[in-house]
N, C-alpha and C positions, 0 to 999 in steps of 0.2 A: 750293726745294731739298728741304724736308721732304717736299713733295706728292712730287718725285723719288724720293725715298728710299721713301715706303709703295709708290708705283707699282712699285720695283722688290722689293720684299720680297713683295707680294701675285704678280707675276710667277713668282720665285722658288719660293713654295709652293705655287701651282695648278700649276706642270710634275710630271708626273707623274714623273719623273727624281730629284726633291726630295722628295715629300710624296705618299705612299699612305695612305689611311684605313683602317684595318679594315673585317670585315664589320660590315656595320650600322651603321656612321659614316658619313658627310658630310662634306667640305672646305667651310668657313666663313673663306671669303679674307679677310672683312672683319674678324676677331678672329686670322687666321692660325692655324686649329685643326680639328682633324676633331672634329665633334661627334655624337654618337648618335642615330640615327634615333628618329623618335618610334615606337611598336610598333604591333602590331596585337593586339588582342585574338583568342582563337583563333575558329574559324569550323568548325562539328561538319558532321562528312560520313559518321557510320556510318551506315544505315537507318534511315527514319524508323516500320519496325513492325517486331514481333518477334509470334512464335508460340510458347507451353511447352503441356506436358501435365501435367496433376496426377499427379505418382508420380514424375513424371522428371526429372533435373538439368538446370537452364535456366543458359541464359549468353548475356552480349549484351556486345560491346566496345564502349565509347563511343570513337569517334574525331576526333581534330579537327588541324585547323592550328594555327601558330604556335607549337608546344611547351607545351601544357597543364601547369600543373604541380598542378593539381587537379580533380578531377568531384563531378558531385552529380547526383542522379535523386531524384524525389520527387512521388507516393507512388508507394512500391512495394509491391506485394502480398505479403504474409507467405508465407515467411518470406529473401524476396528481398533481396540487401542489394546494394550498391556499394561498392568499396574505394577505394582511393586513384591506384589505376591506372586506374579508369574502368572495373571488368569489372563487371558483374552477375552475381550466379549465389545459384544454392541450388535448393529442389527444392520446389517450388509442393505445397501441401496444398489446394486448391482454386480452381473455375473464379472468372474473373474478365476484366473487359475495362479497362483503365485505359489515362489520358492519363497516359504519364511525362516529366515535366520534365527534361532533361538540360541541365548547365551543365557547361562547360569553363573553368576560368580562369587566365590569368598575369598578367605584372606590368599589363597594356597592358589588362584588362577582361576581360569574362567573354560566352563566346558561348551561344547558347541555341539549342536545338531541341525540341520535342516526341514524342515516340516512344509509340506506339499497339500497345499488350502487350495479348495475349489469352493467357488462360491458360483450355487448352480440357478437358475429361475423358477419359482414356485408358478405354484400351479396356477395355468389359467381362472380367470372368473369363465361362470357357464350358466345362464338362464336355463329354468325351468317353468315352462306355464304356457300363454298366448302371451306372447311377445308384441304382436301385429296390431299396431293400432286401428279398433273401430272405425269405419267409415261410412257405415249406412246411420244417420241420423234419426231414422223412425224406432218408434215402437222405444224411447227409453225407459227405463227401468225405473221405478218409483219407488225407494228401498225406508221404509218406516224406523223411525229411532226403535233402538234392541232389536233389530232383526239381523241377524248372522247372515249373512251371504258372499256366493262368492264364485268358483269355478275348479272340477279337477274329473275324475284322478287327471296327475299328469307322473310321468316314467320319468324316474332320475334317470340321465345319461353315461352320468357317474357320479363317484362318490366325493363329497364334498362338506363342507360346512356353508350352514346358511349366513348368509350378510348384509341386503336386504329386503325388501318384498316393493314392488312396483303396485300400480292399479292405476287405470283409467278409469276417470271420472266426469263423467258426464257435464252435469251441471251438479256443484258442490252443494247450493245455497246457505251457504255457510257454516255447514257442517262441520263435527273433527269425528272422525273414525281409528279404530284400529287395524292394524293386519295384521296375519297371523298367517302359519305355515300348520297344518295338519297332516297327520300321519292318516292314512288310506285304509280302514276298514268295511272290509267286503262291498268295496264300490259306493262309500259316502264316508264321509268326514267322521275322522276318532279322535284320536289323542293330541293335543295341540304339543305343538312341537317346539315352535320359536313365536314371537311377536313382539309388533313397535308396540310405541310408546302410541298415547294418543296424540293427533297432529291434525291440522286445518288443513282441508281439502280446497286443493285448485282445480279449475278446470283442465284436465286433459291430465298424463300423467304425471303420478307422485310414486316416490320414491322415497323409504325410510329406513335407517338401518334397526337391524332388528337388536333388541336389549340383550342377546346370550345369543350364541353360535356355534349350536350344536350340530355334530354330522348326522348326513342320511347317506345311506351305503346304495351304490348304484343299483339301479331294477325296483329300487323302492320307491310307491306310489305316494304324492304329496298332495291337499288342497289347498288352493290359494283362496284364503277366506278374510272378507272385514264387516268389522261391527261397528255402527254408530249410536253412539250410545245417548244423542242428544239430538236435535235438527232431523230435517228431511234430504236428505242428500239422493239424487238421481244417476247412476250406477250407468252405467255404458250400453250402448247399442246393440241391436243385433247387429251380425255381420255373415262373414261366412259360414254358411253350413257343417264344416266337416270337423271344428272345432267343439271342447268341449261346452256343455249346458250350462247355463248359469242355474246354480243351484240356491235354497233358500232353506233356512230354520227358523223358524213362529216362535216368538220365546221374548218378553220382555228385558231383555240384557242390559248390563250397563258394563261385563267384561264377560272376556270369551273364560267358557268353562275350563275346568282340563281335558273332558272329553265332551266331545257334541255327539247331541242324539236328536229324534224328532226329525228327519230330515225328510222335505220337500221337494220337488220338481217346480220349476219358476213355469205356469201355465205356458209363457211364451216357447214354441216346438224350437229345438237348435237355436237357444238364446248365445249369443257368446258374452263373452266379459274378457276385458283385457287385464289379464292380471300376472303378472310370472315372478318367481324368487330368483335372488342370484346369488349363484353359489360360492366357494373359491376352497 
């Protein structure tokens, strides 16, 4: 009678009519109970390599099965860290090739993979313009507040983002000017491309980085142009011959356009001006 009676209780709770498990339980007719599956520990399926540049913000998501509810990587290259959500990131101060240990773990065990980080050198910086400082001291330049001037075309070598613009400067007299990077239409100054901030001029060269840093794609021609929008500031020497003219725009300015037009030739024949951008 008893054997009767389990046969028909254990009947009773295997009909699915009677007796649904949750997810992730089990029907255990023999105890009459759904009991909880045993787990799986997680099983990691991001990529097994990554690529960073020195300079640049790196990030890598560790990914896995079963519902992680922790990560770990280790080593990792300074100053690279892991949180708790499994992201990697931060922004590499040097090259390096490392094996990194990634662990995923829940209640059910901890999954593991290896991931293959190469943290590689970005790109050189690279001027573009007359680099070469002025050395003949006659004939300087006498550049009137709002006059645009400057020097080009000059040939990008490659392709790059601008970062920031150089100029020699004569005699300042206490001037603040702008600089600026123009785009190269039909052999004189077009489209302004980048530019500082306005800044006090020193004697000999200045250096500013520019406010936005946008790319110019290599074989594209750039000018190297500044405007003083106040003072008399005296602009650079001649020097050698084979460099480009120092060029000029007539125009009461107090900021560079977005295109420049009007453009002159500075009377002095093969003026140079020391002026170049630097790229990276």
């Amino acid at each position: 009678m008893k054997s009767l009676a389990l046969s028909l209780l254990a009947l009773l709770f295997s009909s699915s009519a009677f007796a649904q498990c949750a997810s992730g339980y089990t029907q255990n007719n023999s105890v009459f109970a759904c009991q909880q599956n045993a787990g799986s520990a997680p099983v990691i399926n991001s990529p097994t390599t990554a690529t960073g540049t020195v300079g640049t913000a790196f990030s890598y998501q560790i990914t896995a099965t079963n519902s992680p509810t922790s990560f770990t990587a280790s080593p990792l290259p300074s100053p690279l860290t892991v949180n708790s959500s499994g992201l990697i990131s931060g922004t590499p101060t040097a090259t390096s090739s490392t094996t990194v240990a990634l662990g995923a773990t829940n209640a059910s065990g901890t999954g593991t993979q290896n991931l293959a980080l190469t943290i590689s050198a970005g790109p050189s910086n690279f001027n573009v313009g007359y680099v070469i400082t002025p050395t003949n001291t006659a004939g300087t330049i006498n550049d009137t507040a709002g006059t645009v001037a400057g020097s080009g075309p000059f040939t990008m070598s490659a392709t790059g983002a601008v970062q920031s613009i150089s100029m020699y400067i004569g005699v300042p007299a206490g001037a603040s000017e702008y600089f600026g990077v123009f785009a190269d239409n039909a052999g004189a100054p077009g489209a302004l491309i980048a530019q500082t901030t306005l800044h006090a001029m020193v004697a000999g060269w200045n250096t500013f980085s520019t406010a936005t840093n946008p790319t110019v794609n290599s074989g594209s021609k750039i000018w190297i142009m500044k405007l003083p929008p106040t003072g008399t500031p005296l602009g650079s020497s001649p020097s050698d011959t084979t460099s480009a003219n120092y060029t000029w725009i007539d125009g009461a300015r107090t900021v560079f356009p977005s295109t420049l037009t009007g453009i002159g030739q500075h009377p002095y024949t093969n003026l140079t001006f020391g002026a170049y951008a630097t790229f990276h």
